[in-house]
N, C-alpha and C positions, 0 to 999 in steps of 0.2 A: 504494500500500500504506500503512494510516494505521500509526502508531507502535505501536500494540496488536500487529497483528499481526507487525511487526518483533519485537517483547519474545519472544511466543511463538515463535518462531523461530530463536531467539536462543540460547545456551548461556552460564552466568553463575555465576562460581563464590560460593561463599556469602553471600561479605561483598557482591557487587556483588547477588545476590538482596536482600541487604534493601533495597539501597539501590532496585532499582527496584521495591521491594514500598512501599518507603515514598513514589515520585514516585506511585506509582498510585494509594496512599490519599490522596493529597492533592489528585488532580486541577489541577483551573487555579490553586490557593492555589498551587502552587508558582512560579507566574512574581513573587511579591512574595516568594521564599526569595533568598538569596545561597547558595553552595556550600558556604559555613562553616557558615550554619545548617541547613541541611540535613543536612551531615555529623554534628552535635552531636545534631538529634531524632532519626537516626535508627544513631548509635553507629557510621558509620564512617568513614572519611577523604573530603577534600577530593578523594584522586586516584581515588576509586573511582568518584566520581558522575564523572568525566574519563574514566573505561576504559567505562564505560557505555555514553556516548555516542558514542564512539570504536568500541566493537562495534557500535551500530546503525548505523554508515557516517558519521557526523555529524565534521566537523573543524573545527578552529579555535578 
């Protein structure tokens, strides 16, 4: 199952929508992001993009 389809399957409350609205406009640019930057372009915390990845099964 690739990562798209986990998202759409997924349920994500507001703040964690933009944040995986904003991994999805950025595509593969985001593997040169750190979490801090991330969180700043896209206005929300460091531990949203963490509960994100954390809803798609993803640990560590």
């Amino acid at each position: 199952m690739s990562i798209i389809d986990l998202i759409e399957k997924t349920t994500f409350s507001s703040s964690e929508k933009e944040a995986v609205n904003y991994i999805l406009s950025q595509g593969y640019n985001v593997h040169n992001l750190t979490l801090k930057q991330m969180s700043k372009k896209s206005y929300t915390s460091p531990a949203t993009f963490v509960r994100v990845a954390q809803r798609l099964g993803f640990k560590g």
